[in-house]
N, C-alpha and C positions, 0 to 999 in steps of 0.2 A: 550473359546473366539471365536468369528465369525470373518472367514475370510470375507476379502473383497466381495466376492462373492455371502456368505452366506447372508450378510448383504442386498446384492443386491436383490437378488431371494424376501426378506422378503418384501422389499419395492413394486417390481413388482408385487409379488399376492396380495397386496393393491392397484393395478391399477396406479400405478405410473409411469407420462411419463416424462421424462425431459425436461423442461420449458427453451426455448430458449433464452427469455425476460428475465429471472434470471443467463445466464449460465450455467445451472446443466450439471456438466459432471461428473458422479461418477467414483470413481475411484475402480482400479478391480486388482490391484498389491499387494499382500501384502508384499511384497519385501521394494517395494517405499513407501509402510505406514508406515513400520519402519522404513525404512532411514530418514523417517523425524519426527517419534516420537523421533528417539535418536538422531538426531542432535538438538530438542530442548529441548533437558536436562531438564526437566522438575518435576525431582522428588522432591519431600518435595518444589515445588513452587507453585506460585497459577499463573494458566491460564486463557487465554481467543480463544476460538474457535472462528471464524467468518464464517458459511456456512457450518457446518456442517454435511447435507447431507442426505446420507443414513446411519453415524455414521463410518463410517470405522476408521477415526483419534480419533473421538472421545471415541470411545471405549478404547483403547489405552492409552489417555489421562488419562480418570477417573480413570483410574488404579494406575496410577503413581506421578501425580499433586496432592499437598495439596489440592487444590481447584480450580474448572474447570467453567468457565462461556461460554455458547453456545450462540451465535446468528443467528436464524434461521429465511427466510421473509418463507417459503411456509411452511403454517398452515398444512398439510397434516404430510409433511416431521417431524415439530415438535411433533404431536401427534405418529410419532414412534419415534423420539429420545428418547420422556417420557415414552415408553414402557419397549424401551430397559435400561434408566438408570436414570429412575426417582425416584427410590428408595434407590438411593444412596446418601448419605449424606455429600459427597465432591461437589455437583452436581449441576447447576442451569441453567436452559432452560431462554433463553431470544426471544421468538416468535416475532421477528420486523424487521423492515428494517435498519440494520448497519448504512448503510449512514444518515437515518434518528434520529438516536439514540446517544446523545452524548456518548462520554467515559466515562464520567462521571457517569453514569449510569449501567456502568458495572464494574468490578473488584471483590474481591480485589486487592489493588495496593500495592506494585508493581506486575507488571503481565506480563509475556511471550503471545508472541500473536503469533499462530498458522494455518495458514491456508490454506486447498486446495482452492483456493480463486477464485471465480466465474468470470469468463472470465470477465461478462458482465460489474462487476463493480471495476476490476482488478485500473484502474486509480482515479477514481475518489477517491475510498474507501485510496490509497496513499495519495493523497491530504489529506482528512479528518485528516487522520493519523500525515501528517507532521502538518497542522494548528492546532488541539485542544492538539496533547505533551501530549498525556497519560503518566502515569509513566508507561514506557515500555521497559527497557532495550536492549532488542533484540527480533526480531522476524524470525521466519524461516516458509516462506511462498514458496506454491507453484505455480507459475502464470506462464502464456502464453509467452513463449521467447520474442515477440514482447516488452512489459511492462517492463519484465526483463532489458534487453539490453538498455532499456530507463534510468534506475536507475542507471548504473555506467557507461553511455557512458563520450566519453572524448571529451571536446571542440575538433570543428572542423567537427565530423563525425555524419554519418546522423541522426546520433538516439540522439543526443544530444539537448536537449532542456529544460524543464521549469523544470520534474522533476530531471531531475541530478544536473541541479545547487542545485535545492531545496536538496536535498539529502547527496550530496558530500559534503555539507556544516554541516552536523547532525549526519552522520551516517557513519559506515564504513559499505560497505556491498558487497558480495562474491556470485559469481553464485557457490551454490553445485554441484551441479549434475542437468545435462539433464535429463529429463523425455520422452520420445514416445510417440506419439498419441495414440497407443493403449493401453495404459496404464486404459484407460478410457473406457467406455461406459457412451451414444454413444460417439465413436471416434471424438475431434474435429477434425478441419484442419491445428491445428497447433502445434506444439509440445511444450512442456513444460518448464520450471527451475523452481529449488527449489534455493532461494536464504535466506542466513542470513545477517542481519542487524542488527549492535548492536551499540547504539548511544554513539554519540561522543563528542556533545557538545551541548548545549540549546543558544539559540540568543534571544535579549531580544525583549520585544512581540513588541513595536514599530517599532523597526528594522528589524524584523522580517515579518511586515506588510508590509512594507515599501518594502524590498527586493524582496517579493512575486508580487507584484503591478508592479515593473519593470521588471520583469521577463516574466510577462504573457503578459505585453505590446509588450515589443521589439518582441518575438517570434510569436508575431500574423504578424509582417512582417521581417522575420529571412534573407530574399534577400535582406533588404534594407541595407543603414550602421546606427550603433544603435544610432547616432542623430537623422537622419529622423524618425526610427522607432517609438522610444518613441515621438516625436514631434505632430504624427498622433492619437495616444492612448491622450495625454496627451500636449495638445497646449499651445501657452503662454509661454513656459520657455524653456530658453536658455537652451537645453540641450546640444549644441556643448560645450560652455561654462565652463557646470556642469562633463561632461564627461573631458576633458583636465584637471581640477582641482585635478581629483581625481585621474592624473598622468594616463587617460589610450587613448587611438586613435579612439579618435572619427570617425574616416572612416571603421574603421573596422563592420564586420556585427555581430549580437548578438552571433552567433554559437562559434565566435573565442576568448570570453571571459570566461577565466575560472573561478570556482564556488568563487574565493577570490576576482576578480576584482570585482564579483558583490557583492559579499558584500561590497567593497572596496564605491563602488556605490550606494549603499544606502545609508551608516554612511553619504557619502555626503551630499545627501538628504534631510536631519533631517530638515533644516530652511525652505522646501515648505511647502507652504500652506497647512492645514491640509485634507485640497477636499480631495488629491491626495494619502494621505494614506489613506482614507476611501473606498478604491478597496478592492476590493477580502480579 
């Protein structure tokens, strides 16, 4: 089996530099590649990789998983994943861009979702995750502290915002373990978390829209108080109004409402015009 390193060396005497546009920061620990192959318990399951690299996880993976699904955007990187484990018949190379590519198109489901997960598209790839509700039980991903601490900040404090409401409301999820920057090559500039997430409950897809829609509003003006806020996103409707009904303080600013008041906050909602759920 190829350590982290080995893996490494294979890619660089292929001319391979790490693309800063995609995030690539390979990883060179094999310590922290098992800590997070066995925290996601993966044996006799069927996975899913997202960025998997110079192979370090996913080696790992194939070994263990009933069946492993990779998605990789850099064409280079894919033609050695299939070197290294394309003859393996648990195994299936997905050469695209994640973000681009529903869930749907990947699995089998249910599926563990795995990932050293690329700085670059660290948020957005969450979003994705929380709108399309793959069947995915839990995931044990490793991403950038900043993201991290986004995912189970608590009303009030500074990291709190669009995706912890979105979150706290789906999932329960747990910083494992700090990672070091040098964990990596090239070394980013910020240090790591591996976090697991293992879902808690599904919200129904109107509600669901709906919730997402006032979420992204309000925190585009998170100083204002979340009448005004939503009023600017979203004109025309009494939102003082709609806010007081749903029993919560409309002077308060979006930061101070925790993940149940906004759902509390959409169920309101349901009678607006349908404009206003066709956001995000």
């Amino acid at each position: 089996m190829y350590s982290c390193v080995e893996l490494l060396r294979r890619v660089q005497a292929k001319g391979v530099k790490p693309k800063k546009r995609w995030g690539q920061n390979f990883l060179v620990d094999d310590n922290i590649r098992d800590f997070i192959v066995d925290a996601a318990d993966v044996d006799g399951k069927n996975a899913i990789e997202v960025g998997p690299g110079h192979g370090a996880l996913t080696v790992r993976l194939a070994e263990r998983a009933e069946s492993l699904v990779a998605v990789e955007v850099d064409k280079i990187l894919c033609s050695h994943i299939r070197e290294l484990l394309g003859e393996k018949s648990n195994f299936r190379l997905v050469c695209a861009d994640v973000l681009k590519t529903p869930f749907a198109e990947l699995g089998p489901y249910p599926s563990v979702l795995v990932s050293n997960l690329p700085y670059s598209i660290s948020s957005p790839f969450f979003f994705k995750l929380w709108d399309e509700e793959p069947d995915i039980p839990y995931f044990v991903v490793m991403l950038q502290a900043e993201v991290a601490g986004r995912l189970t900040a608590s009303p009030g404090s500074k990291d709190y915002g669009v995706l912890s409401v979105l979150y706290s409301l789906t999932h329960e999820i747990r910083h494992l373990k700090k990672v070091p920057r040098r964990c990596f090559w090239p070394q980013p500039e910020v240090d790591s978390v591996i976090v697991k997430g293992v879902k808690s409950r599904s919200i129904e897809k109107g509600l669901k829209k709906m919730l997402k829609v006032l979420v992204n509003a309000a925190f585009k003006y998170r100083r204002k108080k979340l009448y005004k806020a939503l009023s600017v996103e979203l004109p025309d409707i009494d939102w003082r109004q709609i806010i007081l009904n749903a029993g919560l303080d409309a002077e308060k600013r979006p930061d101070a409402f925790a993940p149940g008041e906004w759902l509390e906050l959409a169920k309101r909602c349901a009678f607006l015009d349908k404009s206003i759920n066709s956001g995000g």
